[in-house]
C-alpha positions, 0 to 999 in steps of 0.5 A: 513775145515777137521773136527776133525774126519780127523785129528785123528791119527786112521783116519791118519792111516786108510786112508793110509792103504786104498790108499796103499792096493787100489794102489797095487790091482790096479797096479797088475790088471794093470800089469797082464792085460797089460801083458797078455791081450795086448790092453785090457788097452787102449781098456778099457780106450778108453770105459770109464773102467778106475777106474780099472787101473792105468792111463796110464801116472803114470803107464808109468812114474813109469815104466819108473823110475823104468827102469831108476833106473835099467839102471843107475846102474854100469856095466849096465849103459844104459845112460853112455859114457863110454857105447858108447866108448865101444860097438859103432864105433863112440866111439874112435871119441867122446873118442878123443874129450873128451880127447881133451876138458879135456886137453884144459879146464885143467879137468880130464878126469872123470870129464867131463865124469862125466859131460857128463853122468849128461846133459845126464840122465837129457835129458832123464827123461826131454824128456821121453815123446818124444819117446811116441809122436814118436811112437804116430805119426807112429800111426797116420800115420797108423790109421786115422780118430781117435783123436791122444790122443787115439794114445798117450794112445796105445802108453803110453801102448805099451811103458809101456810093452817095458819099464817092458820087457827091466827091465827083460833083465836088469837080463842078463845084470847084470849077463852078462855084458852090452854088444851086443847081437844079439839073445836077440835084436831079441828077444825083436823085435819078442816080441814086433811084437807079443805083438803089433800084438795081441794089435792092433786089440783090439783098432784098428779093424782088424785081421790077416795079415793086424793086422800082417804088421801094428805090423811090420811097428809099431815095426820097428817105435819103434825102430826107434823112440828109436833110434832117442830118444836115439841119440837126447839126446846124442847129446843134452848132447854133445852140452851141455858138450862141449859148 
């Protein structure tokens, strides 16, 4: 039972204070060490220094959300069908095809879009984790004889700074439009071959070349394991709209 003291108003008040000025040291030590000090986090929660930090999934999950939210706006909609009609040469196929069920189920074209794009962004904050479980193999495969959960912490890290850098290229797209763009795709990847190239050797050992090809086969899993994610629940949407 609380006592009375905990029920008061004033205790209400100070407590609350206190878990939100707590919260946000915590999240901005989180954010700067996770940007600037690449494998620190995981190397620190691999050691017990934990209490420091934001835990890896709920800083995963928030980034994720916030990610989420930026790409789900108009014009930048990253989980639109209208996205893929545009930019992919598969899209006049599963434009056609949405035409085709529109007319046979007697709907209107935006409707099962609108459908489309619901089954859609539900797969993807269901199996957001997914793609963290993806990279976490490619780290498994790479780095033996360590338990997988320790992948799975480098991977939530890893993924969490992608997911912060992808919310910054969100400011080109909504000045620019969301469109291809080669340069900033490059970009991105010598990024995260850099970012991995400097985490690496703090959770894993290693230095120089060795450190530098196991960042490369890693960001090439990244992007493997995104697009896998990607095309999994579009295709888990497609099935769901058009059964």
């Amino acid at each position: 039972m609380p006592s009375a003291h905990d029920l008061t108003l004033k205790h209400f008040l100070d407590h609350g204070l206190h878990e939100l000025t707590h919260f946000d040291s915590k999240i901005f030590r989180t954010l700067k060490t996770l940007v600037l000090y690449p494998g620190k986090l995981t190397a620190d929660y691999l050691a017990g220094r934990r209490l420091r930090y934001v835990m890896p999934l709920r800083l995963f999950l928030v980034i994720f959300a916030i990610s989420f939210f930026l790409y789900s706006r108009p014009g930048v909609a990253l989980y639109d069908i209208h996205t893929i009609i545009t930019a992919s040469p598969q899209g006049k196929m599963l434009d056609g095809k949405i035409d085709r069920f529109a007319e046979k189920r007697h709907l209107s074209k935006d409707v099962v879009v609108d459908k489309f794009n619901e089954h859609w962004q539900h797969d993807v904050s269901f199996f957001q984790l997914g793609d963290v479980f993806c990279f976490a193999i490619c780290l498994a495969i790479l780095n033996r004889h360590r338990y997988f959960v320790e992948h799975v912490i480098f991977s939530l890290h890893a993924l969490s700074f992608t997911l912060l850098y992808g919310c910054f290229n969100w400011l080109y797209y909504v000045h620019y439009g969301f469109t291809q763009n080669w340069t900033l795709v490059f970009a991105s990847a010598v990024i995260y071959f850099v970012y991995l190239w400097k985490a690496v050797p703090q959770v894993y050992g290693g230095a120089g070349w060795k450190a530098a090809m196991q960042a490369l086969l890693l960001t090439i899993g990244l992007e493997f394991s995104r697009i896998f994610f990607m095309t999994f629940t579009m295709m888990l949407a497609t099935i769901q709209t058009f059964r």
